[in-house]
Structure formats: C-alpha cells, structure tokens
VEXTOR-758773 format. One record per residue (C-alpha): residue number from 1; x, z, y. Coordinates in steps of 0.2 Angstrom, whole numbers, padded with zeros to 4 digits. Layout:
N
pos=NUM	east=X	up=Z	north=Y
...
This chain:
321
pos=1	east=-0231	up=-1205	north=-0867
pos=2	east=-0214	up=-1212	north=-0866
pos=3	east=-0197	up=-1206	north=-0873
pos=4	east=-0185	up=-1221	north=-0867
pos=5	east=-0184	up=-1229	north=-0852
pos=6	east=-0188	up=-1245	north=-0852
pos=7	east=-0204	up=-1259	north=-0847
pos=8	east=-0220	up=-1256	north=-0852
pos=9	east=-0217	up=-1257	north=-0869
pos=10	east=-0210	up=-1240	north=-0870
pos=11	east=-0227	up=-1231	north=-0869
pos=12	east=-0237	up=-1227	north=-0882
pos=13	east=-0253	up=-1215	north=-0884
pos=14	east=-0250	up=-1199	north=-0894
pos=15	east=-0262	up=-1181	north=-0894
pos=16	east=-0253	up=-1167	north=-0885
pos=17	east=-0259	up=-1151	north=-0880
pos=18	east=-0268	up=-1147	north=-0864
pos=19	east=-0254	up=-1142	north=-0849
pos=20	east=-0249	up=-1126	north=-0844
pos=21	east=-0258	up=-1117	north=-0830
pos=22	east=-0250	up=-1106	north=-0817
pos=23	east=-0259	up=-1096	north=-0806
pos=24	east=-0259	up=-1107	north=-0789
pos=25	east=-0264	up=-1123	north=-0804
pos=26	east=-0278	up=-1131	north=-0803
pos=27	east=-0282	up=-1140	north=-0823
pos=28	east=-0291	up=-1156	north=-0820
pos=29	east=-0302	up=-1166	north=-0831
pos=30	east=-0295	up=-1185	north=-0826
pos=31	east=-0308	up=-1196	north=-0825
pos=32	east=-0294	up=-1210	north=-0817
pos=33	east=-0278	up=-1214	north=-0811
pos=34	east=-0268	up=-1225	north=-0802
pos=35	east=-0257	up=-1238	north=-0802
pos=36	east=-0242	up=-1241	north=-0788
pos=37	east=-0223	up=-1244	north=-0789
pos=38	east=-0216	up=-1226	north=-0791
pos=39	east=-0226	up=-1227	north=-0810
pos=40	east=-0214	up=-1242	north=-0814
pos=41	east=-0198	up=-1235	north=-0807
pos=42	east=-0200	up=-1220	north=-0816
pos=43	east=-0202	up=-1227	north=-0830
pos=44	east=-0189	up=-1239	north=-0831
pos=45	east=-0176	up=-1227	north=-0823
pos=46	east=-0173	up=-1241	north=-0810
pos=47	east=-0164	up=-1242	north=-0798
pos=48	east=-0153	up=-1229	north=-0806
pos=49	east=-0149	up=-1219	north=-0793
pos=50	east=-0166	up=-1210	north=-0792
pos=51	east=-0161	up=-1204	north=-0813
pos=52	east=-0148	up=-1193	north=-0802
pos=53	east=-0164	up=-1183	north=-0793
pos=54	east=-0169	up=-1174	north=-0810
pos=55	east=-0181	up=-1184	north=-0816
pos=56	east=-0167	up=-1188	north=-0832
pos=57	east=-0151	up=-1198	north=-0834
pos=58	east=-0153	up=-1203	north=-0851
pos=59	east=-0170	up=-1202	north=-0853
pos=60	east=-0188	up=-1197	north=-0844
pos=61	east=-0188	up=-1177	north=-0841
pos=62	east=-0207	up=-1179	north=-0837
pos=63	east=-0214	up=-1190	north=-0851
pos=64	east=-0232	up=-1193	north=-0845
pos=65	east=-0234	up=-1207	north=-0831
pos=66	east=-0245	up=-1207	north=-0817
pos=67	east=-0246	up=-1197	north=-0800
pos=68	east=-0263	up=-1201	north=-0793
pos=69	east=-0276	up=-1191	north=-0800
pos=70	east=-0298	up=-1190	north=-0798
pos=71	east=-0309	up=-1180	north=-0811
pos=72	east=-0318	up=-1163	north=-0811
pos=73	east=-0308	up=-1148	north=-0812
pos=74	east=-0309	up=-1139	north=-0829
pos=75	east=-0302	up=-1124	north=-0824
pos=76	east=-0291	up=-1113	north=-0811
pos=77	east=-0276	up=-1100	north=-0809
pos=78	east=-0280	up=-1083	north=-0804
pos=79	east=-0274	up=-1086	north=-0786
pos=80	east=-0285	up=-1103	north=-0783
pos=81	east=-0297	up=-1101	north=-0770
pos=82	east=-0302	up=-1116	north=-0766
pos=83	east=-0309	up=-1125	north=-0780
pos=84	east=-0321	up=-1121	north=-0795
pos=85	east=-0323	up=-1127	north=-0813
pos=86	east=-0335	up=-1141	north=-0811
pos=87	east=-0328	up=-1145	north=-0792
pos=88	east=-0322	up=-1167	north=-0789
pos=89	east=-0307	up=-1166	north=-0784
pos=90	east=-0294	up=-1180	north=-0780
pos=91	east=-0273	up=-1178	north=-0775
pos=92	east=-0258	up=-1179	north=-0786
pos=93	east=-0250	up=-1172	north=-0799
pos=94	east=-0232	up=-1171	north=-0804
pos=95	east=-0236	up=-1168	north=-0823
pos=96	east=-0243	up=-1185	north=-0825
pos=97	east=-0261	up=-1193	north=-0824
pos=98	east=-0262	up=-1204	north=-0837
pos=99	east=-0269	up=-1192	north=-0848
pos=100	east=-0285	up=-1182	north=-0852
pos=101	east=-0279	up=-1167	north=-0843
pos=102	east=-0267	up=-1162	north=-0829
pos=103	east=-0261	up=-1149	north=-0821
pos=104	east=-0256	up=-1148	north=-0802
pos=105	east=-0255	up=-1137	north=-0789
pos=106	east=-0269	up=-1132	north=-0778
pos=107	east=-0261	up=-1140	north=-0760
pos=108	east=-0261	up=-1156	north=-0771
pos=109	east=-0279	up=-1158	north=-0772
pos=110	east=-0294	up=-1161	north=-0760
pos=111	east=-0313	up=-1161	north=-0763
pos=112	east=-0316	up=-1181	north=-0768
pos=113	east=-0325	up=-1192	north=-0755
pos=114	east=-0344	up=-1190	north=-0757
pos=115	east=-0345	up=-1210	north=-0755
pos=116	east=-0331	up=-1215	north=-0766
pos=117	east=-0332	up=-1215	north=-0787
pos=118	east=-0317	up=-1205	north=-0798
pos=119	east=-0311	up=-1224	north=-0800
pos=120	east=-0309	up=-1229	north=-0781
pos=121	east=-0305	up=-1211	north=-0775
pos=122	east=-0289	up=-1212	north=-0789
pos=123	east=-0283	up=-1227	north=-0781
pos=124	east=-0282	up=-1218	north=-0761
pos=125	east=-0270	up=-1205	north=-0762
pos=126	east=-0253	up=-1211	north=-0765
pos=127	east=-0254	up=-1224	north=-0755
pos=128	east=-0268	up=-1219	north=-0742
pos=129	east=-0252	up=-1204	north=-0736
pos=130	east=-0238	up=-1217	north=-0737
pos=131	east=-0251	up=-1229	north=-0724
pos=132	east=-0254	up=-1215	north=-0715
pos=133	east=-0235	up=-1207	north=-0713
pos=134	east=-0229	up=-1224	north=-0708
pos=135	east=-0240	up=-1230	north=-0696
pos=136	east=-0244	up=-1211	north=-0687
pos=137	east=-0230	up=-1200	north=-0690
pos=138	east=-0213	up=-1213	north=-0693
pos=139	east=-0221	up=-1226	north=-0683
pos=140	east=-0233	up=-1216	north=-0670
pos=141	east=-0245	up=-1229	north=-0666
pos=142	east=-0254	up=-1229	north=-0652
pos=143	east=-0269	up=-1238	north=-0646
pos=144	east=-0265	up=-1256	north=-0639
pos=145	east=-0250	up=-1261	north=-0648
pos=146	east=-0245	up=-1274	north=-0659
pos=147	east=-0242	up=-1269	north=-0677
pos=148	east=-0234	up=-1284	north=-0690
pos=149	east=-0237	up=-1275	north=-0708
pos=150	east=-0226	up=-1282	north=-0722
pos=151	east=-0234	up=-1282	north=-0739
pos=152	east=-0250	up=-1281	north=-0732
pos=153	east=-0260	up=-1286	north=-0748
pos=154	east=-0255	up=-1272	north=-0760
pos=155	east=-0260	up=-1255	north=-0762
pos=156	east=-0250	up=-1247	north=-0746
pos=157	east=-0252	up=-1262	north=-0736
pos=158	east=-0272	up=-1262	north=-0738
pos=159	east=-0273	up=-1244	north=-0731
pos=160	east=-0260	up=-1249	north=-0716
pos=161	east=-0272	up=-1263	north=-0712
pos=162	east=-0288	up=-1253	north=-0709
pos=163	east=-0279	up=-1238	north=-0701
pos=164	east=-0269	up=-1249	north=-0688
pos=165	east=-0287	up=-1256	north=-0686
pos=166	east=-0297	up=-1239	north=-0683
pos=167	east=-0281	up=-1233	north=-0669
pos=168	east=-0283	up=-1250	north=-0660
pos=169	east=-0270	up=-1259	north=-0664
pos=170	east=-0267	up=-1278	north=-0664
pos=171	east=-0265	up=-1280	north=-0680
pos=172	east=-0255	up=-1297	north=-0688
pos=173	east=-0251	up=-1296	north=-0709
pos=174	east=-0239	up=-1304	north=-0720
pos=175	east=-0244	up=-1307	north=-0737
pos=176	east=-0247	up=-1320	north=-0752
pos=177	east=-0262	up=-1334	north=-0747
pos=178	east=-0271	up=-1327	north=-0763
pos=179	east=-0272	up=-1310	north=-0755
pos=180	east=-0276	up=-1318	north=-0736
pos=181	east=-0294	up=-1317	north=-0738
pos=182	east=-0295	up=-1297	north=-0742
pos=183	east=-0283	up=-1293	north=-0730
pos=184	east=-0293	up=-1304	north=-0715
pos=185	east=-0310	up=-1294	north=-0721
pos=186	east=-0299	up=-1276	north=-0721
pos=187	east=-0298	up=-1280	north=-0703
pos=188	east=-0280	up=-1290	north=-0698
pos=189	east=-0282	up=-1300	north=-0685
pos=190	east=-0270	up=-1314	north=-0691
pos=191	east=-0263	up=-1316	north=-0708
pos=192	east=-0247	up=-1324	north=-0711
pos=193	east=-0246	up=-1334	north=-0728
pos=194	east=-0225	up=-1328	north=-0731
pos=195	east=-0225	up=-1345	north=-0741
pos=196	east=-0229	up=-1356	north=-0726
pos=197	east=-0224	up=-1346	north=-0712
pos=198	east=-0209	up=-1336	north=-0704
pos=199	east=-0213	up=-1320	north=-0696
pos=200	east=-0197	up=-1322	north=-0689
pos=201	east=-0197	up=-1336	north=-0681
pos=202	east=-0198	up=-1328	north=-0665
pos=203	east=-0215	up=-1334	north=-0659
pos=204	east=-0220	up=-1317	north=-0663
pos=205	east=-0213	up=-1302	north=-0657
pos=206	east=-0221	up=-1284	north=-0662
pos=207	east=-0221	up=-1264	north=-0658
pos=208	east=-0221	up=-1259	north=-0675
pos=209	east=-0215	up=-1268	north=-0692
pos=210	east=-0221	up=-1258	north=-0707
pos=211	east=-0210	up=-1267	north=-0720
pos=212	east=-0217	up=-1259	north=-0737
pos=213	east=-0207	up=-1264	north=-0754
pos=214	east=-0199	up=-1277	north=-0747
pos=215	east=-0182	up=-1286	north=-0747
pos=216	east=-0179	up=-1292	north=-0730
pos=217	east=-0164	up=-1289	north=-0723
pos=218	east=-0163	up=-1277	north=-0707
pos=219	east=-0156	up=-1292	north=-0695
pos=220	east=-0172	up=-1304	north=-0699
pos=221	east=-0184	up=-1290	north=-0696
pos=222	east=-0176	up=-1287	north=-0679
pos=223	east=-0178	up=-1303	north=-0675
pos=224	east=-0198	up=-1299	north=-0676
pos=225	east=-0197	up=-1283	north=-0666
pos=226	east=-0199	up=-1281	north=-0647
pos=227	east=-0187	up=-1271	north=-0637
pos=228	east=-0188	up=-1253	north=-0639
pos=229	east=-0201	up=-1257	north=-0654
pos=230	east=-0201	up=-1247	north=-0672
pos=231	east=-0197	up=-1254	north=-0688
pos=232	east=-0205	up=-1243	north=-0702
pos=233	east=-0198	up=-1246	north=-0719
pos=234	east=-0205	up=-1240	north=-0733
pos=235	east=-0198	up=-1242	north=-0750
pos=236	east=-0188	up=-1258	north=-0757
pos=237	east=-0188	up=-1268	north=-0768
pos=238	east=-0172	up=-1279	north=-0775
pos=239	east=-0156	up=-1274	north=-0772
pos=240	east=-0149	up=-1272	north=-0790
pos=241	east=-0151	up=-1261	north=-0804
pos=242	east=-0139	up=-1244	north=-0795
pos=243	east=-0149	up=-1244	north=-0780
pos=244	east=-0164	up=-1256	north=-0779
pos=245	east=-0170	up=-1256	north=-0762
pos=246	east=-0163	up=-1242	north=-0757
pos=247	east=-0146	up=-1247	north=-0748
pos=248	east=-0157	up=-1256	north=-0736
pos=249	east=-0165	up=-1239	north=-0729
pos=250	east=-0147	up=-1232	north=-0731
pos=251	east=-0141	up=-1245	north=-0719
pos=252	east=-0156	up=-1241	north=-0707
pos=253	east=-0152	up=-1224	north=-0706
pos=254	east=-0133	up=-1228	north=-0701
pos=255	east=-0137	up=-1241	north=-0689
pos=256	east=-0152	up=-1231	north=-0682
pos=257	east=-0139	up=-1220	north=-0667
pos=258	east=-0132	up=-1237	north=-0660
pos=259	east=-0148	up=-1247	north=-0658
pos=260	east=-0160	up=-1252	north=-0644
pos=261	east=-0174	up=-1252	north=-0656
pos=262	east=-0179	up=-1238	north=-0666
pos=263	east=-0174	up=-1239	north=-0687
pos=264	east=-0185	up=-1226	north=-0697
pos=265	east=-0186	up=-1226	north=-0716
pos=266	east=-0202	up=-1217	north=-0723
pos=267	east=-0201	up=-1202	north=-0736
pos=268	east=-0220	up=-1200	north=-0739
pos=269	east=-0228	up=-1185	north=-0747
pos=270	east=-0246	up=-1180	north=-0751
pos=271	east=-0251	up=-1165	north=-0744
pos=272	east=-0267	up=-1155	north=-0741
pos=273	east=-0268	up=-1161	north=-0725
pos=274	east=-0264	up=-1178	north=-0725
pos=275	east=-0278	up=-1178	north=-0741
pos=276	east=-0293	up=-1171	north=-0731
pos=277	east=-0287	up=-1183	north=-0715
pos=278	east=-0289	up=-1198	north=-0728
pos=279	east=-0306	up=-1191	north=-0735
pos=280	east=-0314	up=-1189	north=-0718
pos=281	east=-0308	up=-1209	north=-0712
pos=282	east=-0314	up=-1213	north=-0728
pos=283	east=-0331	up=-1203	north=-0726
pos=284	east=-0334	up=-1207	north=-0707
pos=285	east=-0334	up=-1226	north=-0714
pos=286	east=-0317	up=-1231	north=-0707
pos=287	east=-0305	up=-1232	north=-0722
pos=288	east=-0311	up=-1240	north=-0739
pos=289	east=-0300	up=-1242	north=-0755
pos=290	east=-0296	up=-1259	north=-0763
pos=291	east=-0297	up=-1258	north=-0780
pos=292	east=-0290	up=-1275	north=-0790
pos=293	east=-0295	up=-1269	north=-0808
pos=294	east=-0299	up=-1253	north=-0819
pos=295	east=-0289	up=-1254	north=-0837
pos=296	east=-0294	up=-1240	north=-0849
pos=297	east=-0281	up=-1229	north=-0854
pos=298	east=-0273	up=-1237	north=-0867
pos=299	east=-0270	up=-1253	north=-0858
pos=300	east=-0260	up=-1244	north=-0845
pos=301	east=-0245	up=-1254	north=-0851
pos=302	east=-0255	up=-1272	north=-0843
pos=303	east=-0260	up=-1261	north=-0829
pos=304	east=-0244	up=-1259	north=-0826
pos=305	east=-0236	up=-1278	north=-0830
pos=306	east=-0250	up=-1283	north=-0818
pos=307	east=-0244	up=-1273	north=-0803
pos=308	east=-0225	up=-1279	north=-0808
pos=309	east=-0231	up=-1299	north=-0807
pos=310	east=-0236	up=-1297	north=-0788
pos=311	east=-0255	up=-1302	north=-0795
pos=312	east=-0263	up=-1286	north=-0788
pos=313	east=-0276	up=-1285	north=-0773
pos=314	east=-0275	up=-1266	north=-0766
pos=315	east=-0273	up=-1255	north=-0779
pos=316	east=-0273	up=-1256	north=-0801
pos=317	east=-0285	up=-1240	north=-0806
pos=318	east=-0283	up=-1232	north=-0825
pos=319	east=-0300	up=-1226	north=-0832
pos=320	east=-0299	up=-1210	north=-0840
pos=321	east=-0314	up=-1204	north=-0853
C-alpha cells in the first residue's frame, strides 16, 4: 500500500479487505506479479502530467501497485462466463496485483499458458501486448525486413526480440553488454553494445525502430531509419519531472504529416485478444518470458529499485503466497 507518492519507500504492507466484485469481475487468487515501468511511475506520480489522468494530484487514487496478474481465480460475477473458481488465469488488473487478492474484469484475463508457471506467466502480459502492438499493429512488420529494437534487454524489448524473430525479420538489438548474451539466445541476430557502438552511425539503416523507454532524440533515430521506414516509440524516459519522456512522442505526433518516414507513438493495452495471441506463441513454443528474479511480496520495494538501476534481464516477477 502506498498513501504518498514517492520512491519505493512509500510502500508498506498492511491487512485490507478482499476487493469488491461486480458482475462481469472475475476475484483472483494472486499467485505473482510483475514488475515494469508503469509500477514506478505510478508510484512516484512522475512525470507529473500523467497525475492529470485520474490516477491523483496529490496523492495515489489507487493505492495498491501492480498491473500484471497470474493465480487461480477464487470466485466470479454473475455475468462471468468464461472462467470458474479453481480456473489459472493470467491478464491485468487495474486494482493492483501486489496483493493477495484482485479483482478485474473478465476481458482482462486469459486461461494461463499450460507450459508456463504463475511466476513466468505474471511477467508476459504487460509487456508481451506492448511487444506485440509495436512491432504488428504500430509497426506492421512483415517477413523480410529489418527491425533495430531499442532497449532490447528489458522486459518489452525481450518479447519484441522473439516475436520479430517468429515474423522473419532481421532482427539487430541495442542494449547493455551485460544483457548481450540473453538477447543473442532470444534470437537477434546482432547485438549492439549502446556503450561501444552507435546505431546511428549510419552503417545501418533499418525498416523498423522500436525505440522502448528511451531518450533519444527524434533526429538521431532518423538517422537509423531507411526511407519510408517506421519508427515505433513506445514510452520514454527522461525529459524532466512535468512530462518525462513524453514531449518526445508529442513531437512525433506533430512532425509525423510532414515526414518521408513514418513517426508512430504506441498506446498499448491488454485485451482478450491480444492475451490468447500471446498464450498460443507462448504455447506453440515460439515466445518465452525472461524472468530476471522472483521477490516475495514484501520486498517488492527492491523489486522495484532493481528495475529502476537498469540491472534487470527481461522482466522482475513478485511472488504472491
């Protein structure tokens, strides 16, 4: 729970009572959770500009973190159809997941993968739709060209390697050297060290850029892109405390009607669809989490610090019971 915003020292663990359930709600048992940027955001209230969306000016509205969800469902609204007490599910919730209980709505979830656990299906959902909105529906990939993904080595950026790899695509990823060797075996077929190389250098010249949380500015990437390519940016990072990385995707969209190139910023969501799509790459063998580290629940605050210190390899997981 969390009453300020603030860093990680804000939460705390307290008993509350079990969510409300409506009648399209499912109530889930969490088994685990996971970690990405939109958990420390929230939290913090940074940049400031997303406290003018409802989610509190002064303080957290919702005061439970946590959007990725896996566990058994406990119980169901009388217009549920789809899932039973007893059922493992996976999907979000926007009541908070880093807790015992939580209630969402029946679209949010999805039958868990038979081949994953609670703790590896928690860390897909997420970030397994922002991977896949970028690279199919913002970028729309297709087989044969030549992706450059930025930030290939966190939790996003691991499911963007594998799925550019599965729609054959050349696939060339930026990242730290200590991440290098997951992202090779996730299946990119060059990693660039961003410590010792420029991407933009203009050796290189690529289809798509799917630049996720990052802070370069719109004229480098460009310098990275092929004519008529598709940059893909999704999220930011940087930019100040009013609107982090956000001015960047506001210049994008401004600049987008008078350039040769096409400028696209991703909104991701986590719909039914784009769940079962995940589970059956993920069941056919072709899509895989990569999960850095499980904390229990009430080390969530390290979990946390550790994803903000650029240490994590795919995705930080929250064990739940």
């Amino acid at each position: 729970m969390q009453d300020t915003y603030g860093e990680s020292e804000v939460l705390r663990l307290e008993e509350v009572g079990r969510p409300e359930l409506g009648d399209t709600d499912v109530l889930v048992q969490v088994r685990a959770a996971g970690v990405d940027a939109g958990v420390w955001h929230l939290m913090s209230g940074r940049p400031y500009l997303l406290r003018l969306f409802g989610f509190g000016l002064r303080s957290p509205r919702l005061r439970i973190r946590g959007r990725d969800v896996a566990g058994i469902v406990a119980a169901v609204g009388r217009s549920v159809t789809r899932f039973s007490p007893g059922d493992e599910v996976f999907g979000t919730s926007l009541t908070g997941t880093y807790a015992e209980f939580t209630s969402t709505g029946e679209d949010r979830l999805e039958h868990k993968p038979v081949n994953l656990g609670f703790a590896e299906a928690a860390a897909v959902p997420v970030s397994g739709c922002a991977a896949l909105h970028g690279l199919r529906d913002a970028g729309r990939l297709r087989p044969g060209q030549s992706v450059l993904i930025i930030g290939a080595g966190g939790g996003v950026g691991t499911f963007a390697v594998q799925l550019a790899r599965a729609w054959g695509a050349e696939v060339t990823a930026v990242c730290s050297g200590s991440k290098a060797e997951l992202v090779r075996a996730l299946g990119a077929g060059r990693v660039i060290d961003y410590s010792r190389e420029d991407f933009a250098d203009g050796t290189g010249r690529y289809d798509l850029i799917l630049d996720i949380a990052g802070n370069n500015p719109l004229r480098r990437l460009g310098r990275a892109l092929a004519p008529g390519g598709t940059l893909v940016i999704a999220g930011g990072e940087g930019g100040g405390r009013i609107f982090g990385g956000v001015d960047r995707q506001l210049r994008a969209l401004l600049l987008a009607p008078f350039s040769r190139r096409k400028l696209r910023i991703l909104m991701s969501s986590e719909g039914r669809q784009d769940l079962k799509d995940l589970k059956d790459l993920i069941e056919s063998g072709e899509l895989a989490p990569a999960v850095d580290r499980v904390y229990p629940l009430g080390e969530a605050p390290a979990a946390i610090r550790r994803l903000r210190a650029g240490q994590v390899q795919g995705k930080v997981v929250i064990a739940v019971g």
